[in-house]
C-alpha positions as CSV (number, residue, x, y, z in Angstrom):
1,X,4.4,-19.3,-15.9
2,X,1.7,-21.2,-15.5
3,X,-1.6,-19.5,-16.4
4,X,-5.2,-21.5,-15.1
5,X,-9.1,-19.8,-15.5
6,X,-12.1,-20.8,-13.4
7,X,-14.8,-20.4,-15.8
8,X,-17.2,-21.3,-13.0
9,X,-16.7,-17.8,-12.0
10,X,-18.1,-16.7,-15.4
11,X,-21.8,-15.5,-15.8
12,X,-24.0,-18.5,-17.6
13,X,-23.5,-16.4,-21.3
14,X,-20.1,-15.4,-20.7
15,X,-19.5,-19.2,-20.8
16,X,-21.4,-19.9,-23.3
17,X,-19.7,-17.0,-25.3
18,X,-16.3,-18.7,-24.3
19,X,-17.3,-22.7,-25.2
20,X,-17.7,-21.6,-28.8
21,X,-15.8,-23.8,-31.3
22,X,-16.9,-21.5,-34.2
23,X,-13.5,-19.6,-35.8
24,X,-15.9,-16.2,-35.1
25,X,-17.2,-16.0,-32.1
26,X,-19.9,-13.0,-31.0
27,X,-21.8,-11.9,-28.4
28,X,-24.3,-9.5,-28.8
29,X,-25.8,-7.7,-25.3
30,X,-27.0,-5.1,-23.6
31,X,-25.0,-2.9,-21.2
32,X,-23.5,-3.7,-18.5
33,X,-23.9,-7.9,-18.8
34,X,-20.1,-8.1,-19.3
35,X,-19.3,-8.4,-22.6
36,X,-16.1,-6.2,-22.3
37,X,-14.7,-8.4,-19.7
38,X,-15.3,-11.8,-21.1
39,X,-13.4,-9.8,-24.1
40,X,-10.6,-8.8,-22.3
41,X,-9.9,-12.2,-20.3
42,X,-10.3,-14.2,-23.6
43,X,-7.6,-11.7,-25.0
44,X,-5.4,-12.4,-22.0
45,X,-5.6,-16.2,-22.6
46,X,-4.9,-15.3,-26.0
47,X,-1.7,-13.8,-25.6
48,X,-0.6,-16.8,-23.1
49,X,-1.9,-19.9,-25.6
50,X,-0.1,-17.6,-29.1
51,X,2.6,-16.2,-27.4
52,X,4.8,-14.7,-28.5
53,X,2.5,-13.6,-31.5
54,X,0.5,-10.7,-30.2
55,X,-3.1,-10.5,-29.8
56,X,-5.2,-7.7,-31.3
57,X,-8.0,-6.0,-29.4
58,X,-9.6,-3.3,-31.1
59,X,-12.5,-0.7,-29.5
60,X,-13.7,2.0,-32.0
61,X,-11.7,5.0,-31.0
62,X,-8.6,5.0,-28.7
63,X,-10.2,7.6,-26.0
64,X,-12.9,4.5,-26.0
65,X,-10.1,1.8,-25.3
66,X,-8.4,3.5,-22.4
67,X,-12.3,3.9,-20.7
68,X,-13.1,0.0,-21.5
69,X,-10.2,-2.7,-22.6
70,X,-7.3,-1.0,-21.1
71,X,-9.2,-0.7,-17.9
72,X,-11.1,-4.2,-18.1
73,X,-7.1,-6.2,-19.1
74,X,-5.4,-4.6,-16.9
75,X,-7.8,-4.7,-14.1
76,X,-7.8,-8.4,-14.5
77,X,-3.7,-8.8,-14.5
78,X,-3.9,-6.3,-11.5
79,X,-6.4,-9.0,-9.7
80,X,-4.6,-11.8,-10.7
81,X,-1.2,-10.9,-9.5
82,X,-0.1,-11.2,-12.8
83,X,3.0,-8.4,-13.7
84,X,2.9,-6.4,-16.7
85,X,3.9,-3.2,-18.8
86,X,1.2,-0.7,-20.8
87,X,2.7,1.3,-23.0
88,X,0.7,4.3,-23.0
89,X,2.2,5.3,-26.6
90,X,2.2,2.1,-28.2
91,X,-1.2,1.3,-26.9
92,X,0.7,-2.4,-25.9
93,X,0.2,-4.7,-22.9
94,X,3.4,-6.8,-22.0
95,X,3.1,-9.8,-19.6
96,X,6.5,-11.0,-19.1
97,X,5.8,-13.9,-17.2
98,X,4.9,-15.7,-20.8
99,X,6.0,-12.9,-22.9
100,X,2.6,-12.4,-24.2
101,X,1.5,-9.0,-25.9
102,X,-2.0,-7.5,-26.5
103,X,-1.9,-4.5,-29.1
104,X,-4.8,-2.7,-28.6
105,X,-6.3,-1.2,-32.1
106,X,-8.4,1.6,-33.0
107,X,-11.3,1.5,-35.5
108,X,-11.4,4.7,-36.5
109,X,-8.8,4.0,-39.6
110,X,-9.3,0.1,-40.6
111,X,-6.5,0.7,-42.9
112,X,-4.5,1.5,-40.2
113,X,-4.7,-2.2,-39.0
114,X,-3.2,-3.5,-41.8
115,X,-0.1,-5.3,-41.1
116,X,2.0,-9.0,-39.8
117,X,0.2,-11.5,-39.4
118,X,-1.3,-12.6,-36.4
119,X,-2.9,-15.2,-34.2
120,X,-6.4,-14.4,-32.9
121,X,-8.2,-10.7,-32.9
122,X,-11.1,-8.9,-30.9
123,X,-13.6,-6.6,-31.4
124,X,-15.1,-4.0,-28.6
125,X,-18.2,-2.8,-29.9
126,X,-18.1,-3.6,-34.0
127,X,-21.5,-2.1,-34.7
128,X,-20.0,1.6,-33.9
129,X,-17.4,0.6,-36.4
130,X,-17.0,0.9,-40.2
131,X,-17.8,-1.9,-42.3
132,X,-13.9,-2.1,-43.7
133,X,-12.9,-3.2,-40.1
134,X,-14.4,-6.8,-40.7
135,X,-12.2,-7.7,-43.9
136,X,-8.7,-6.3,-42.5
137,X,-9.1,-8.1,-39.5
138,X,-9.6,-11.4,-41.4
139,X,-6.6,-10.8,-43.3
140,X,-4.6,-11.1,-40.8
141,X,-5.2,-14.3,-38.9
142,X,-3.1,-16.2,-40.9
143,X,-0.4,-17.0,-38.7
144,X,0.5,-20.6,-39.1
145,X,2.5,-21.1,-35.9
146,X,-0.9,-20.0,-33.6
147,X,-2.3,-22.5,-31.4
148,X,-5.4,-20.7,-31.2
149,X,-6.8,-18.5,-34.3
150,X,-10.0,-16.9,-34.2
151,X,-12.3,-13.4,-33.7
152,X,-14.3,-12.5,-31.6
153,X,-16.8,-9.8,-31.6
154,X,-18.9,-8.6,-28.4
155,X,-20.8,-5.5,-28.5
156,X,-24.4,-3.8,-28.0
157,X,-26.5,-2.9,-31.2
158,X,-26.7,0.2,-31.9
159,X,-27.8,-0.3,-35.4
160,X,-29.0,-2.4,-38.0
161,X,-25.5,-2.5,-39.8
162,X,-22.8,-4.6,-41.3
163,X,-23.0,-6.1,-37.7
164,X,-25.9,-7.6,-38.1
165,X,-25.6,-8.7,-41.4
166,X,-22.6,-10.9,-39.9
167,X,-24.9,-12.0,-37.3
168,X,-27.3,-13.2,-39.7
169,X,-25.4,-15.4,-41.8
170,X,-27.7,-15.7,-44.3
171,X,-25.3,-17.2,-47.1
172,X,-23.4,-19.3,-44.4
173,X,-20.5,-16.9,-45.7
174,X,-18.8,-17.5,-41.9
175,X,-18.3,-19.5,-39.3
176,X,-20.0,-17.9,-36.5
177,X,-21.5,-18.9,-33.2
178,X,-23.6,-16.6,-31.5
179,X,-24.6,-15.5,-27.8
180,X,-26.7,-13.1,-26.9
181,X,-26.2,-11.3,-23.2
182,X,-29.2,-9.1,-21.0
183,X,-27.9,-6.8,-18.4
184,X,-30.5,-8.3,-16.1
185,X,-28.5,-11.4,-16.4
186,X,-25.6,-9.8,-14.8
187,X,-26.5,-10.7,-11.1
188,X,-23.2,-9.1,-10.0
189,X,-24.8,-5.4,-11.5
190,X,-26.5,-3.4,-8.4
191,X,-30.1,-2.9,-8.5
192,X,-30.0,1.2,-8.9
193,X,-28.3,0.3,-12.2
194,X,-31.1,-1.7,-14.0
195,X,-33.6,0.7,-12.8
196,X,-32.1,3.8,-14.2
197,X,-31.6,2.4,-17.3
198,X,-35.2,1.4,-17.4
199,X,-36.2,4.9,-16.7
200,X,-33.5,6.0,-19.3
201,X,-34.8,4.2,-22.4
202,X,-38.0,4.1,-24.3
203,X,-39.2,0.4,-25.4
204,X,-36.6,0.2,-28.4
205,X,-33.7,1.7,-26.7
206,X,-34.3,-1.1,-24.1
207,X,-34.6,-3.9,-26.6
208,X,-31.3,-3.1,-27.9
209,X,-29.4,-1.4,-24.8
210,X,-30.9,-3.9,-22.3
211,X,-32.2,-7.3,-23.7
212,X,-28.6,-7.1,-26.6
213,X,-31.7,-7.4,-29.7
214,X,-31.1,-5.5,-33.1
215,X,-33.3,-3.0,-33.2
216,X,-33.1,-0.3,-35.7
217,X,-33.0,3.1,-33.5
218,X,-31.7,5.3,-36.6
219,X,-34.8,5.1,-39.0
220,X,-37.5,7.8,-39.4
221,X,-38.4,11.2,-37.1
222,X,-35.3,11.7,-34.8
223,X,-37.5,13.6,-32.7
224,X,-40.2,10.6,-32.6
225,X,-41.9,11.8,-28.9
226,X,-42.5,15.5,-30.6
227,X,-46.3,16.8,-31.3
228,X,-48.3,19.4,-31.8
229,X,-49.4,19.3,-28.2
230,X,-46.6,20.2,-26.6
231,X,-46.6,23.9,-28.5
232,X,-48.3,26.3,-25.7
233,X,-47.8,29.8,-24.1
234,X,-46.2,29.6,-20.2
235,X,-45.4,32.6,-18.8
236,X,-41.6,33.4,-18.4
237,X,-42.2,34.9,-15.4
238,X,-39.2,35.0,-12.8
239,X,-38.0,32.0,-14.1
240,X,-34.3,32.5,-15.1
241,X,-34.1,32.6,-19.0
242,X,-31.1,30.3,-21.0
243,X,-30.1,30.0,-24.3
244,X,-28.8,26.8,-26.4
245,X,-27.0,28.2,-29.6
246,X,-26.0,26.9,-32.9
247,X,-22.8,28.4,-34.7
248,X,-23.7,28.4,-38.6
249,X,-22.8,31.6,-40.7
250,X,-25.8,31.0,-42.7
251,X,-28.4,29.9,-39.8
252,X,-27.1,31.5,-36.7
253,X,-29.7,30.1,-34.1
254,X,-30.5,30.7,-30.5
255,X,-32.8,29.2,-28.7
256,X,-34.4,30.8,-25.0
257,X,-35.9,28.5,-22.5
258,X,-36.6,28.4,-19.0
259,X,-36.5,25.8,-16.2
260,X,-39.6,24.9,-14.6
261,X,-41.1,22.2,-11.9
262,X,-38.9,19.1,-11.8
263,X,-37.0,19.2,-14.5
264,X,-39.6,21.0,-16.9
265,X,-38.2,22.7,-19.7
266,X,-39.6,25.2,-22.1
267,X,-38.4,26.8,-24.8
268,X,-40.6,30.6,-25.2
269,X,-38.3,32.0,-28.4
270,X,-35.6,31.7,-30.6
271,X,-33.4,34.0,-33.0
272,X,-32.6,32.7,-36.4
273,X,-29.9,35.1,-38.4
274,X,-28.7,34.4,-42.1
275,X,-25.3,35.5,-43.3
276,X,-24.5,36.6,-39.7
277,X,-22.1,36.7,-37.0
278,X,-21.5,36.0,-33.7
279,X,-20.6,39.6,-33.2
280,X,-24.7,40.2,-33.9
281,X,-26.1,37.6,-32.4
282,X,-24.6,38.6,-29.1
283,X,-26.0,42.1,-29.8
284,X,-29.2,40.9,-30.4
285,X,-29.4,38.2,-27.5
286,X,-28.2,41.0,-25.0
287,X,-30.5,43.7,-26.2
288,X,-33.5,41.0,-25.7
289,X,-32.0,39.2,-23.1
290,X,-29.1,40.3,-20.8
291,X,-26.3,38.6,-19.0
292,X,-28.1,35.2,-19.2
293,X,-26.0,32.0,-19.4
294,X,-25.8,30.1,-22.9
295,X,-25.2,26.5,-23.4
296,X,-23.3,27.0,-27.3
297,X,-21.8,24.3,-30.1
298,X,-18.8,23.2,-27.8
299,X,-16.9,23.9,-30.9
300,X,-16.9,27.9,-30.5
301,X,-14.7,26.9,-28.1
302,X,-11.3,26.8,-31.0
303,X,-13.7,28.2,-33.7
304,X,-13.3,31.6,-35.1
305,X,-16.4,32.4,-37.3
306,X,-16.3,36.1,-36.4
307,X,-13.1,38.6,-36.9
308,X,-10.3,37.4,-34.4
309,X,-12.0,36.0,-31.5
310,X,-13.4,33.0,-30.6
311,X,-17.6,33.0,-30.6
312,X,-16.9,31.7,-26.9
313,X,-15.0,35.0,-26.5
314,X,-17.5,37.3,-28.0
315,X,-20.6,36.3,-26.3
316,X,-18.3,36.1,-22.9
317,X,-17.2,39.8,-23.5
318,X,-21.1,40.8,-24.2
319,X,-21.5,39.8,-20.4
320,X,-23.0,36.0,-21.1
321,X,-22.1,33.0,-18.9
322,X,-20.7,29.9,-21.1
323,X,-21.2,26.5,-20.3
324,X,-20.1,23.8,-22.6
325,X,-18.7,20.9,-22.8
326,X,-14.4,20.6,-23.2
327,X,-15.8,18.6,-27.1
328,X,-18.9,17.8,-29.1
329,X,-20.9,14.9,-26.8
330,X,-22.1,12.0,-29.4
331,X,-24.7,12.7,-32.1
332,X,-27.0,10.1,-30.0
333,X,-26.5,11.1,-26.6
334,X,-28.1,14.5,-27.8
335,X,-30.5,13.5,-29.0
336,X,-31.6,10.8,-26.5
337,X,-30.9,13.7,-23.7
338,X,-33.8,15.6,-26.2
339,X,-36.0,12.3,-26.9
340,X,-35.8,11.7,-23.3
341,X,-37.7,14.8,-22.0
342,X,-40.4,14.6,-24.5
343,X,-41.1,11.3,-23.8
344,X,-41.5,12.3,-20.5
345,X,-43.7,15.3,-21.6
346,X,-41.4,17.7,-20.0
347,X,-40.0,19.4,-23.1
348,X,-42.9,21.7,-24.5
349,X,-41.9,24.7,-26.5
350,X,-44.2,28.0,-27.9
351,X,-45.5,28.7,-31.1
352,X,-42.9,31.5,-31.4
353,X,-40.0,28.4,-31.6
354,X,-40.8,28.5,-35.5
355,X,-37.6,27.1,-36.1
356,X,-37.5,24.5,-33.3
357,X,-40.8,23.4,-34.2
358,X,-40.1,22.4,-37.7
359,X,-37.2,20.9,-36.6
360,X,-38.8,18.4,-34.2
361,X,-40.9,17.5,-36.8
362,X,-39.0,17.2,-40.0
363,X,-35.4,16.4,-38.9
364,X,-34.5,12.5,-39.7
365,X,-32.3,10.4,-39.8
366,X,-30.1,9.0,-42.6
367,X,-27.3,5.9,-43.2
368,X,-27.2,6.4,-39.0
369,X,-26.6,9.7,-38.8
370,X,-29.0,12.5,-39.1
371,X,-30.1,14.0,-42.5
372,X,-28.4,17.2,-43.6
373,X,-30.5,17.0,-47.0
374,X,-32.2,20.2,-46.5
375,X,-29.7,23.1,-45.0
376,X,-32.5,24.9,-43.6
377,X,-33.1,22.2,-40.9
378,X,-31.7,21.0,-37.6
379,X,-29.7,24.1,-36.6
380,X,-32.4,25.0,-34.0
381,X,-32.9,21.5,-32.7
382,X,-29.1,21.4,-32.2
383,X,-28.6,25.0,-30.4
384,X,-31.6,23.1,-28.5
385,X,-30.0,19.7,-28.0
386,X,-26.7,21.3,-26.5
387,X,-28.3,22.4,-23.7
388,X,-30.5,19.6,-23.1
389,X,-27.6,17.0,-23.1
390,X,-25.6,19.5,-20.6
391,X,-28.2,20.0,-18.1
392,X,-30.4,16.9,-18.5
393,X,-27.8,14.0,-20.1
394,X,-28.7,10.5,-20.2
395,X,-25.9,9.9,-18.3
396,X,-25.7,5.9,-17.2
397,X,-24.9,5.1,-13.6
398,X,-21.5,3.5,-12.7
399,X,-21.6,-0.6,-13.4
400,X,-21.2,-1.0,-9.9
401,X,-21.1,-4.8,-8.3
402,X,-22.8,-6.0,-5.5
403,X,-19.6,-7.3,-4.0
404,X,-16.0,-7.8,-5.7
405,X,-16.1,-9.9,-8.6
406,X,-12.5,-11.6,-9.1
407,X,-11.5,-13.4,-12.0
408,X,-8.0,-15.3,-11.1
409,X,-6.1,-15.9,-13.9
């Protein structure tokens, strides 16, 4: 079978990306400007040029792959014509026609990628991915009888990590070529998209997210848009009360807010318990507040911190309305739901939110994630944070194209 692409077809950097000759090839860029699917066609042509040594794709976690790669290679072999078999189990593309196979990796274990040797390898976003992915990786391409053997990378920064310590170079260590990718370069992407992610992101978040720049979003305050302004007295009023809720046996948090205006949100008191249990904090939260809905840790879902039932169960018995999400949403969407609103000025909170206050001001971050150095901290700006994210999330729009965008292979 013979297998052809028209790289005129290709956005300007996703030809550049592909006209590399370096042996590690990367593209750095911001969402959206098609970094995923220059990835998966080069893997395709991979698997044809190697075959039948498989190609190895690998996206940081598996529930990742089946939302990106999977979606992007086998969207391509469905526009193409092309047949081929997914094994679901195996996490393996088969394409018949030149017996070609793509194994599609996770990078959640790098030790788990240890093994034959291969031809060429690829990496869907490397800098959410541990170091120890970079080395096993290179290990493997070693496989004499490849036609082609190379990496590449392509992926948006999120941080100032191992990934951009490969993009530097400084010791000429590798053989890299570099391209760097803006989602307003994408001229398939429609309009509405650009613009919400401009509204989405502060100036940093849109250096890195938008214009593919390292930028190092995971230093300093978490809560950077928090000050002593936004602490004032509102009136509850009629406005229908809400909790977010931490579960911690030593720092059992709740935290009461109300909706207000467009989109407004204020948080008017909190209740912090040591040593407790769910079983009091629901006693507590109904005597002050009644039958109001709570937005909890999603894990209280499985958890059992109190007796036999869940802490889902106990506050749902107590007459409470529980929304949460089916797992825990990512560390950053959180707190960019959080960030988002105070930028915005439409987060304020009352001198009462002792807790939450601190919080705001003291949590940070550390090695990427944030600081758990002091015990005392973040509980409140968590049992905040989950009910942020649920009602307000920074949720992106879909990548939707102007018109159908077909890549023949």
């Amino acid at each position: 079978m013979l297998f052809a692409i028209n790289k005129e077809r290709m956005l300007p950097h996703q030809r550049a990306f592909w006209e590399l000759p370096n042996f590690i090839k990367l593209m750095i860029g911001g969402f959206g400007s098609g970094k995923t699917r220059i990835g998966a066609l080069r893997s395709i042509r991979n698997s044809y040029l190697n075959s039948p040594i498989p190609h190895l794709y690998v996206s940081p976690t598996y529930k990742q792959a089946r939302r990106t790669i999977v979606v992007s290679i086998g969207g391509l072999l469905d526009a193409s014509g092309i047949h081929y078999y997914y094994n679901k189990t195996n996490h393996e593309f088969y394409i018949p026609g030149w017996k070609g196979t793509i194994w599609i990796g996770s990078g959640e274990d790098p030790n788990s990628l240890k093994g034959p040797n291969l031809a060429s390898a690829g990496i869907d976003e490397p800098f959410l991915i541990d170091e120890d992915i970079l080395p096993v990786i290179l290990s493997r391409l070693r496989c004499k009888e490849a036609k082609v053997t190379e990496l590449f990378l392509t992926g948006t920064p999120e941080e100032l990590n191992w990934g951009y310590e490969l993009a530097q170079n400084i010791d000429d260590k590798y053989d890299i070529g570099i391209v760097t990718a803006k989602t307003s370069a994408n001229y398939h992407l429609a309009p509405h998209f650009l613009a919400m992610l401009e509204k989405a992101f502060d100036e940093n978040q849109r250096a890195a997210y938008m214009d593919g720049q390292f930028v190092n979003l995971t230093a300093g305050r978490v809560y950077k848009y928090f000050d002593r302004h936004l602490v004032l007295e509102l009136c509850v009023g009629q406005n229908t009360v809400k909790a977010g809720i931490d579960f911690n046996v030593d720092h059992l948090t709740a935290e009461l807010f109300m909706e207000y205006g467009d989109g407004g949100v204020h948080f008017f008191d909190e209740i912090h318990l040591v040593n407790a249990t769910t079983y009091e904090l629901a006693d507590l939260l109904h005597e002050r507040y009644p039958a109001i809905t709570v937005f909890p840790d999603p894990a209280g879902r499985a958890r059992k911190s109190s007796a036999d039932a869940t802490d889902f169960t106990i506050l749902r018995d107590k007459g409470f309305t529980v929304e949460a999400r089916q797992a825990h949403p990512p560390v950053r969407s959180r707190v960019n739901a959080v960030n988002k609103l105070l930028r915005e000025g439409k987060l304020t909170c009352s001198a009462a939110c002792k807790h939450l206050i601190k919080d705001f001001e003291q949590v940070t971050w550390k090695n990427g994630d944030i600081s758990k150095s002091n015990e005392a901290l973040t509980h409140a700006s968590d049992a905040a944070g989950y009910a942020i994210e649920k009602l307000y999330p920074v949720r992106l729009p879909e990548r939707t194209y102007k018109q159908p965008e077909h890549w023949r292979v």
